[in-house]
SEMARLO-487548 format. One record per residue (C-alpha): x, y, z; residue number from 1. Coordinates in steps of 0.5 Angstrom, whole numbers, plus 500, padded with zeros to 3 digits. Layout:
<atoms>
ATOM | c1 | c2 | c3 | pos
ATOM | X | Y | Z | NUM
...
</atoms>
This chain:
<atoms>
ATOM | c1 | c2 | c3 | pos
ATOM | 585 | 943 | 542 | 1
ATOM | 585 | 945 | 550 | 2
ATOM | 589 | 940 | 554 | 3
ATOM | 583 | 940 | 559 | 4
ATOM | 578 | 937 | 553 | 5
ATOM | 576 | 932 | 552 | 6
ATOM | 574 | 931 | 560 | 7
ATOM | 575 | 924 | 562 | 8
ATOM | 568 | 924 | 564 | 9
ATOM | 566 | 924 | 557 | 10
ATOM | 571 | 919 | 554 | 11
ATOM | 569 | 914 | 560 | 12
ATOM | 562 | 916 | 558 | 13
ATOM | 562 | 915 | 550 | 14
ATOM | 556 | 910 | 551 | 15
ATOM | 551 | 915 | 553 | 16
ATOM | 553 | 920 | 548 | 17
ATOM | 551 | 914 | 543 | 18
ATOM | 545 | 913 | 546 | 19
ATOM | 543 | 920 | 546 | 20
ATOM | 545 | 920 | 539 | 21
ATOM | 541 | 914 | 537 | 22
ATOM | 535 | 921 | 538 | 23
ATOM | 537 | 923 | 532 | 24
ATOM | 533 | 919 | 528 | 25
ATOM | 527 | 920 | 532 | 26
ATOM | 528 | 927 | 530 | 27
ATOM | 528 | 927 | 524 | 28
ATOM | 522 | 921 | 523 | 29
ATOM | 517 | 924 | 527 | 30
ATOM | 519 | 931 | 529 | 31
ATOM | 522 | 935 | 523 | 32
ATOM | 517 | 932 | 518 | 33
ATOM | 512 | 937 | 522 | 34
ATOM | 512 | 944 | 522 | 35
ATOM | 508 | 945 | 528 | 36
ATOM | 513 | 940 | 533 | 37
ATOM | 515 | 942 | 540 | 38
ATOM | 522 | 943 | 539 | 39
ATOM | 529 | 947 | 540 | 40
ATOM | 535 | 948 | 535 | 41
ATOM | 542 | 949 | 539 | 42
ATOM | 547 | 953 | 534 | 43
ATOM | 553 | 953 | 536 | 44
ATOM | 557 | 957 | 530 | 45
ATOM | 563 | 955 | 533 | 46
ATOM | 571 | 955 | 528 | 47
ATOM | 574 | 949 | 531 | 48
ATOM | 581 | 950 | 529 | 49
ATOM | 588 | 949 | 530 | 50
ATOM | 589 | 956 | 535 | 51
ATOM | 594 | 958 | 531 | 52
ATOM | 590 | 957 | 523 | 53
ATOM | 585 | 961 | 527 | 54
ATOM | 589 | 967 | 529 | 55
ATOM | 590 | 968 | 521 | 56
ATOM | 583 | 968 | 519 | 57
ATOM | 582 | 976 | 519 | 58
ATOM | 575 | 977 | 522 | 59
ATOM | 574 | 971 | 525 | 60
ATOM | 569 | 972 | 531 | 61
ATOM | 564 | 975 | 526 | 62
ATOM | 565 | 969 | 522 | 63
ATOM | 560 | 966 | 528 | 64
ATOM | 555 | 970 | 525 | 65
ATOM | 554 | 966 | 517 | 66
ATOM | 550 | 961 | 521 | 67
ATOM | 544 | 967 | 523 | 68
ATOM | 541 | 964 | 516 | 69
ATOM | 539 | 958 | 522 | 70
ATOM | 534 | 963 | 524 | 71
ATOM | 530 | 962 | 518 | 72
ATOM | 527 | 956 | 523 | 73
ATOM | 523 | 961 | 527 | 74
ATOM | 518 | 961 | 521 | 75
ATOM | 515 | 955 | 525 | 76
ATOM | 511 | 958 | 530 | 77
ATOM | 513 | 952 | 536 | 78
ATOM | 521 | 951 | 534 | 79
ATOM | 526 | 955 | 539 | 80
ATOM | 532 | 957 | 537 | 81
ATOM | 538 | 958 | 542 | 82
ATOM | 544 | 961 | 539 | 83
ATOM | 550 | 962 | 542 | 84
ATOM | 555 | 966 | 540 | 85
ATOM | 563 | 969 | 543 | 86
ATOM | 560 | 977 | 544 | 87
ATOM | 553 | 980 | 543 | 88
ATOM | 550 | 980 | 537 | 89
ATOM | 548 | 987 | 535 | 90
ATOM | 541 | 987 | 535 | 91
ATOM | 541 | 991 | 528 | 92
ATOM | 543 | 984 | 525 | 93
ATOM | 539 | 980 | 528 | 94
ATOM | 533 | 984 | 526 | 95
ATOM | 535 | 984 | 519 | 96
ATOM | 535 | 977 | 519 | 97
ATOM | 528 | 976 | 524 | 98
ATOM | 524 | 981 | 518 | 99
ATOM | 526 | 975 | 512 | 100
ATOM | 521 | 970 | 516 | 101
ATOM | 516 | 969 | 512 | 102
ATOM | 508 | 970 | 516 | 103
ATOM | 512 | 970 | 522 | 104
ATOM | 512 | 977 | 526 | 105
ATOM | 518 | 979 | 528 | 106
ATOM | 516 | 980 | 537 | 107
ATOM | 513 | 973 | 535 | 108
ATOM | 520 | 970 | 533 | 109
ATOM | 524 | 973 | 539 | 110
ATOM | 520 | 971 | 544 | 111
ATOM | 523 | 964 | 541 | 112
ATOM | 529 | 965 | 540 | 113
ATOM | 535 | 966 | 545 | 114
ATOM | 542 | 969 | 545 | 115
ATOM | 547 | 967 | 549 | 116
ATOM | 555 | 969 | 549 | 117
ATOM | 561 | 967 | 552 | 118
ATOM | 563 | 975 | 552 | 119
ATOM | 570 | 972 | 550 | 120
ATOM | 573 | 975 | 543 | 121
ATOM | 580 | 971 | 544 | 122
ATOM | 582 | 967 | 539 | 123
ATOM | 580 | 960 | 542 | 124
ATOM | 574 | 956 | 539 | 125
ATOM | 567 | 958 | 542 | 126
ATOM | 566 | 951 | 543 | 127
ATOM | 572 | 951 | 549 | 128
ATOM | 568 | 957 | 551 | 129
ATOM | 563 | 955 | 553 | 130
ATOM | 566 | 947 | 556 | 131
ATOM | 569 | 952 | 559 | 132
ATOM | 563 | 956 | 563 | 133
ATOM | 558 | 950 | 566 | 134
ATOM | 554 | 956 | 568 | 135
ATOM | 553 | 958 | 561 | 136
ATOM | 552 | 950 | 560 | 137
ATOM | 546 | 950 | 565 | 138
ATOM | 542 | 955 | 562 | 139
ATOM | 543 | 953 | 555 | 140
ATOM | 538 | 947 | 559 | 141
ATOM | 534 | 952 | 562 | 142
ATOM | 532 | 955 | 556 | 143
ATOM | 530 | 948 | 552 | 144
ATOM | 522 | 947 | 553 | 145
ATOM | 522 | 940 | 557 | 146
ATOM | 516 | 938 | 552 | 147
ATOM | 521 | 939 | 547 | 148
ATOM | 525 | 935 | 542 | 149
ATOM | 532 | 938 | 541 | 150
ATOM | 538 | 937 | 538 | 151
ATOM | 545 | 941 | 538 | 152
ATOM | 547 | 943 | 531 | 153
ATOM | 555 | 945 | 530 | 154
ATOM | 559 | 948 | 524 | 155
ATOM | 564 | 944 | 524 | 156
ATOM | 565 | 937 | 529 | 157
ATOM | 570 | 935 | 533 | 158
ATOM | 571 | 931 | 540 | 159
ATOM | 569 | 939 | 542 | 160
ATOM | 562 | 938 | 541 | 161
ATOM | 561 | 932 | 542 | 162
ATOM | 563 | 933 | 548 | 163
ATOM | 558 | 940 | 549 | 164
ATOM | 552 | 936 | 547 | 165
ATOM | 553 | 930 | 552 | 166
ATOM | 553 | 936 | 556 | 167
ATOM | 547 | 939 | 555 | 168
ATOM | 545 | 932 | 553 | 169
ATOM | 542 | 932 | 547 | 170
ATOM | 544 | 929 | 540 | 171
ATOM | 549 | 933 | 536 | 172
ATOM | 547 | 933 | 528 | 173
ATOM | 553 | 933 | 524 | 174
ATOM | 559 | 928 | 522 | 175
ATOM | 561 | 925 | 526 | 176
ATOM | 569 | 927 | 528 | 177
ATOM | 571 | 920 | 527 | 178
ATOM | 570 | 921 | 520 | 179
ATOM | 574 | 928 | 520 | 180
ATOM | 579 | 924 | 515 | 181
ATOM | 575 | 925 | 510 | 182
ATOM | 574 | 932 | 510 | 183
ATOM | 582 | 934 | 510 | 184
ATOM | 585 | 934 | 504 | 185
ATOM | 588 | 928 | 503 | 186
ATOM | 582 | 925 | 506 | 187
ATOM | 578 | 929 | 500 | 188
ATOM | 583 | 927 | 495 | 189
ATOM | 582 | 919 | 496 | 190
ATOM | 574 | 921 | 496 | 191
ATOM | 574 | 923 | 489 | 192
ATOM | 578 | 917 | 487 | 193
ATOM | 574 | 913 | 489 | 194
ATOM | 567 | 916 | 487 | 195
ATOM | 571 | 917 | 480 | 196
ATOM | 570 | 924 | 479 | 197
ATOM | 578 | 929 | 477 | 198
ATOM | 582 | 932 | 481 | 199
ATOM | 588 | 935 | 480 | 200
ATOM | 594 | 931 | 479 | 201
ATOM | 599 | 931 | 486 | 202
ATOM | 600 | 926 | 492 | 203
ATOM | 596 | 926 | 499 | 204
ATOM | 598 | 923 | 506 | 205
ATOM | 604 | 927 | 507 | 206
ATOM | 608 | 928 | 514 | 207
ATOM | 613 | 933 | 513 | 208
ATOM | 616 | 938 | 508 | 209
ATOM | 622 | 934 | 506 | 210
ATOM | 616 | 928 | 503 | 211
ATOM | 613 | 935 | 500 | 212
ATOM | 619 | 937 | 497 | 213
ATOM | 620 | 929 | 494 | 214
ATOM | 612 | 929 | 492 | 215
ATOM | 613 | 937 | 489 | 216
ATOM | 619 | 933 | 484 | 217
ATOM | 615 | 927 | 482 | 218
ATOM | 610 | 932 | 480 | 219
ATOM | 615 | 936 | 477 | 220
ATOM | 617 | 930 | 473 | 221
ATOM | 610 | 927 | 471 | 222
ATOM | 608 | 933 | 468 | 223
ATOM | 614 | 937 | 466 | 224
ATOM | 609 | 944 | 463 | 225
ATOM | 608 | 945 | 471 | 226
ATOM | 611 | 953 | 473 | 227
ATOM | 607 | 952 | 480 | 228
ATOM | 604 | 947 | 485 | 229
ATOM | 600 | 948 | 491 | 230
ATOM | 602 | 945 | 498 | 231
ATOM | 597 | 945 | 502 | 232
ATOM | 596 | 943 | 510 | 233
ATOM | 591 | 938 | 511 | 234
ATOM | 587 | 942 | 516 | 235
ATOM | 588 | 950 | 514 | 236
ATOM | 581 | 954 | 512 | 237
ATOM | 580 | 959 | 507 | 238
ATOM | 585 | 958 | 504 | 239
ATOM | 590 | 960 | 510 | 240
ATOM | 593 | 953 | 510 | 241
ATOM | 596 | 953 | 503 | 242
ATOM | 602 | 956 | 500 | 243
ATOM | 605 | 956 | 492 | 244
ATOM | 612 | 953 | 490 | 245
ATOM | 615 | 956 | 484 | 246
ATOM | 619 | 951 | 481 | 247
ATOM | 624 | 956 | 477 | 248
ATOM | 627 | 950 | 473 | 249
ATOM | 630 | 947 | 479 | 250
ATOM | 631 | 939 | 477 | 251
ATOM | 633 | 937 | 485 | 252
ATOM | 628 | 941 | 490 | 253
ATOM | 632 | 941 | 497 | 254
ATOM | 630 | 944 | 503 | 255
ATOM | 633 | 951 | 501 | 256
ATOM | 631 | 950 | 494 | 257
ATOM | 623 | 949 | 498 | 258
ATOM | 624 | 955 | 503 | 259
ATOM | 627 | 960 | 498 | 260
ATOM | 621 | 959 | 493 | 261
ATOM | 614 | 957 | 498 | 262
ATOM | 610 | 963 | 497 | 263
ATOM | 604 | 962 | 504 | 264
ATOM | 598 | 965 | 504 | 265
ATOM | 597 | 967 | 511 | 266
ATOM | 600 | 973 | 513 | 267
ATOM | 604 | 973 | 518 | 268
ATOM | 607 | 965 | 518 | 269
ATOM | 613 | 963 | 516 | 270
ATOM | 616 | 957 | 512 | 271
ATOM | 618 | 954 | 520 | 272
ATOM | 611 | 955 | 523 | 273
ATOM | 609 | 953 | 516 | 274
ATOM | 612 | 947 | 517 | 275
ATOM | 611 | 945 | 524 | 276
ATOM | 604 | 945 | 522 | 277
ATOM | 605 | 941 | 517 | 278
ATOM | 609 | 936 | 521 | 279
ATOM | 603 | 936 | 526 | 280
ATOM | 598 | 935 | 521 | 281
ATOM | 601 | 933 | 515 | 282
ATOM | 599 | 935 | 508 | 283
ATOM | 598 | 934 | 501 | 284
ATOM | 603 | 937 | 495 | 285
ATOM | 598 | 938 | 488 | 286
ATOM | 599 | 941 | 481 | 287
ATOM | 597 | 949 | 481 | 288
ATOM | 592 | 950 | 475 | 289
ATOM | 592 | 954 | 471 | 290
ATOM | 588 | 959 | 466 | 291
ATOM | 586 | 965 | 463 | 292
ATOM | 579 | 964 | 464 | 293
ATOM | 577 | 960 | 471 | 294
ATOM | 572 | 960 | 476 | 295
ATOM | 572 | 957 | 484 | 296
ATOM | 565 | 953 | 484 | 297
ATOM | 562 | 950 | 490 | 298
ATOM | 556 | 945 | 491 | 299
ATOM | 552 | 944 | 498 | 300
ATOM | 549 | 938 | 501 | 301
ATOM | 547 | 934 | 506 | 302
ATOM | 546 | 926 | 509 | 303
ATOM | 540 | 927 | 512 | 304
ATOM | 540 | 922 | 519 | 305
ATOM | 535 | 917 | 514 | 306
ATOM | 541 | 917 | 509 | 307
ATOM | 538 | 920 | 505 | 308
ATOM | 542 | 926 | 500 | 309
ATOM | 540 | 932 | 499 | 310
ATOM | 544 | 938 | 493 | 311
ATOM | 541 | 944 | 496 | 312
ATOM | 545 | 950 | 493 | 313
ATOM | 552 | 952 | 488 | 314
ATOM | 556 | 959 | 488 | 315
ATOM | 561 | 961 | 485 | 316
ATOM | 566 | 963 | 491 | 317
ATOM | 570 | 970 | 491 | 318
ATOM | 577 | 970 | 493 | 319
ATOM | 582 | 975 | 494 | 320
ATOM | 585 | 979 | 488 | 321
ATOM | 593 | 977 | 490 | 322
ATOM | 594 | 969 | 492 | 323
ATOM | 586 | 968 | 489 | 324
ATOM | 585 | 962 | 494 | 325
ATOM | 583 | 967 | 500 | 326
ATOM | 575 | 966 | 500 | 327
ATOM | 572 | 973 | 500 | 328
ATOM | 565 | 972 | 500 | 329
ATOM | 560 | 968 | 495 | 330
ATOM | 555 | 970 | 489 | 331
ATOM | 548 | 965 | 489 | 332
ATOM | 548 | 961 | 485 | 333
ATOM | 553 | 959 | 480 | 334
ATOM | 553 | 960 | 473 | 335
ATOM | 549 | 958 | 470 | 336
ATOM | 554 | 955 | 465 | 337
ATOM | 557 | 950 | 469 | 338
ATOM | 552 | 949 | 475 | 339
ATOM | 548 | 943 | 473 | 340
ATOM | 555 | 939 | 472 | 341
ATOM | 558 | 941 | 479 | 342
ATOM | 551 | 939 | 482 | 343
ATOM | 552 | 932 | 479 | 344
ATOM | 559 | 931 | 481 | 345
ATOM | 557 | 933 | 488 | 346
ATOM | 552 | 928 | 488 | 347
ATOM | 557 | 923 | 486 | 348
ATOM | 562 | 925 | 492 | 349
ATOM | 556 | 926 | 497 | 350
ATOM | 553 | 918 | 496 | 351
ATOM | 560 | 916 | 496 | 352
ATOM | 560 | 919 | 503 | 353
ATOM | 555 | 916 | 506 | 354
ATOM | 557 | 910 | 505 | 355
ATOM | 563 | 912 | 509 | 356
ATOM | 558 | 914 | 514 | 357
ATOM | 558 | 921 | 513 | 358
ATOM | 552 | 925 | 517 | 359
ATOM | 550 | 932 | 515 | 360
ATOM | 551 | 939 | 511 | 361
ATOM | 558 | 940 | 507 | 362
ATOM | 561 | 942 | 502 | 363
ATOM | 565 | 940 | 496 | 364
ATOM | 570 | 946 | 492 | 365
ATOM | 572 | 946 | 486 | 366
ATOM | 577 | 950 | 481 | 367
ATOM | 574 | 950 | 474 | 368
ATOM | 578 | 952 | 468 | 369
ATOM | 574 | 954 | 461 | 370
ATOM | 579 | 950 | 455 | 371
ATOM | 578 | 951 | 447 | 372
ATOM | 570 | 955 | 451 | 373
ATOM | 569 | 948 | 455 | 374
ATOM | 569 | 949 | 463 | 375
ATOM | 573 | 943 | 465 | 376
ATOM | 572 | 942 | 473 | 377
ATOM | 577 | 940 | 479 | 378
ATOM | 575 | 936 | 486 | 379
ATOM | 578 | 942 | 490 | 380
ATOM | 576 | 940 | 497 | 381
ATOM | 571 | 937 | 501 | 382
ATOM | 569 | 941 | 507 | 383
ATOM | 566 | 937 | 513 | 384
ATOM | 562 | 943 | 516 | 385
ATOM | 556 | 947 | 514 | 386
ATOM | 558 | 952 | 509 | 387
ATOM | 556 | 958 | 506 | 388
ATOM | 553 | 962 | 503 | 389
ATOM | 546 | 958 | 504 | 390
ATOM | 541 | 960 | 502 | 391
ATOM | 533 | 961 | 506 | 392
ATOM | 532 | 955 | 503 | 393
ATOM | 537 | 950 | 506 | 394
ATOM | 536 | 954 | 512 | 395
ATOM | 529 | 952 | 513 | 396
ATOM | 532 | 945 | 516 | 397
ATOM | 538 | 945 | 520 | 398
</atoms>
């Protein structure tokens, strides 16, 4: 996070924001419930993440683009969208997605929607752009309707959007960052435990990589059978935060033993800076499941400001041939064999975070193994953020 933000302006007003917080509700009572309100979206697609994670994440400016299936909004003949992006959008794109909108024509849709970009391609998160441009910030205001209910919706929250929303003034719809816990990995392992649903054996809440190493021998000596284990930094995304250990019948795991034999995923990190971030942000050490025949599952939700739980979709995730943990895309929905199942796993885990306090769309991932022609599922991770891949239904509200 940029040292500049959060402004202290913001932190001395943290009051007012919850205050314009307190709107939220208001919205999803009387005006989200009508289809002809006055109101506008703000989407802010932004990746909020450690710098250097990000910088690994192949393509990641165009990862902005997955949350267009908002545009699906515009179906509502009085709803404004604004969405803010790092670098222009191609038009093509944006028509592709404006001609999905049912019974709504496509100049009818444009002149409701605005785009708005930073013309920035680094690798910093949209978020700080655009706290980083108060002229950007006035005419995001000057395009909300002054009749209009209107609120910021993000990918992923942290004092960074909080801090834009209070900004532009109006509420933010999403998780609280206060609870960002319990979307890291450690934080998602306490989850399942609580909620009673499997995860893979291994430990959480660890702060550096002589812990890891001591956790990795643990494991080794519970479940002896065990050839690989993950180590996976609390924060990482897409699976660029994750490495693999081999044990190769190693009995003590020393420092050399854990640098000779980690395997990482992200290209171009090293064990040193590996370790350095999970020093900073620490981690978690789990049993690698394996398989002949497996499957990486995941089910969406929502906490909708009323409290109320919402499982909108399932996929199967498609991840990378080499390390088969680097998410590649997605097919809709998931099998069929499995996806009822992980559907009410992940109500059990979406009503166990609503009683944490959680607010908004996540996603829960999972790693399923088919045994003797039965689908075991594993609780992978929780993500705090709004996923893919959703479908035009779960689009048609934010």
């Amino acid at each position: 996070m940029h040292a500049s933000f959060p402004s202290p302006d913001f932190l001395a007003n943290s009051e007012v924001y919850q205050l314009l917080q307190e709107d939220l509700l208001i919205q999803f009572e009387q005006f989200f419930p009508d289809p002809l309100a006055p109101k506008t979206v703000v989407i802010l697609p932004s990746l909020t993440l450690d710098p250097q994670i990000l910088s690994k994440i192949v393509g990641h400016i165009h990862y902005e683009e997955r949350l267009l299936c908002m545009l699906m909004l515009l179906r509502m003949p009085r709803t404004h969208v604004i969405y803010l992006s790092s670098m222009p959008i191609d038009a093509v794109i944006i028509d592709y997605y404006l001609h999905l909108l049912p019974g709504i024509t496509g100049l009818h849709a444009r002149k409701r929607l605005h785009l708005l970009c930073c013309y920035d391609a680094s690798t910093r998160s949209l978020t700080e752009k655009v706290l980083s441009r108060p002229r950007l910030i006035k005419r995001i205001r000057e395009c909300i309707p002054k009749d209009h209910a209107a609120h910021l919706s993000g990918f992923n929250i942290t004092p960074l959007e909080e801090e834009l929303a209070y900004r532009i003034g109006i509420p933010l719809y999403g998780c609280p960052s206060s609870l960002n816990y319990w979307g890291t990995k450690s934080g998602s392992r306490e989850v399942f435990q609580r909620a009673g649903v499997p995860f893979p054996p291994g430990f959480e809440n660890l702060r550096n990589m002589r812990e890891a190493a001591d956790a990795l021998e643990k494991l080794k000596a519970q479940h002896p059978y065990l050839s690989k284990a993950m180590v996976k930094l609390n924060d990482g995304f897409s699976g660029d935060g994750n490495a693999i250990f081999y044990y190769e019948n190693h009995s003590r795991i020393s420092e050399e033993v854990l640098r000779s034999n980690l395997r990482i995923v992200a290209a171009g990190l090293d064990f040193d800076a590996f370790a350095t971030k999970f020093h900073l942000m620490g981690g978690i050490v789990e049993a690698f499941l394996d398989g002949s025949v497996k499957a990486s599952p995941s089910v969406q939700c929502r906490i909708t400001p009323m409290r109320k739980v919402d499982i909108i979709s399932t996929h199967d995730q498609v991840l990378d041939r080499e390390t088969g943990m680097i998410y590649m895309g997605a097919s809709f929905p998931a099998d069929e064999a499995y996806r009822r199942e992980i559907g009410y796993i992940g109500m059990r885990i979406a009503r166990e975070l609503k009683s944490l306090g959680v607010l908004g769309r996540f996603g829960v991932d999972f790693m399923s193994v088919k045994e003797n022609g039965e689908w075991r599922h594993y609780a992978i991770e929780i993500n705090l953020r709004k996923g893919a891949p959703p479908t035009l239904s779960s689009c048609f509200s934010s």
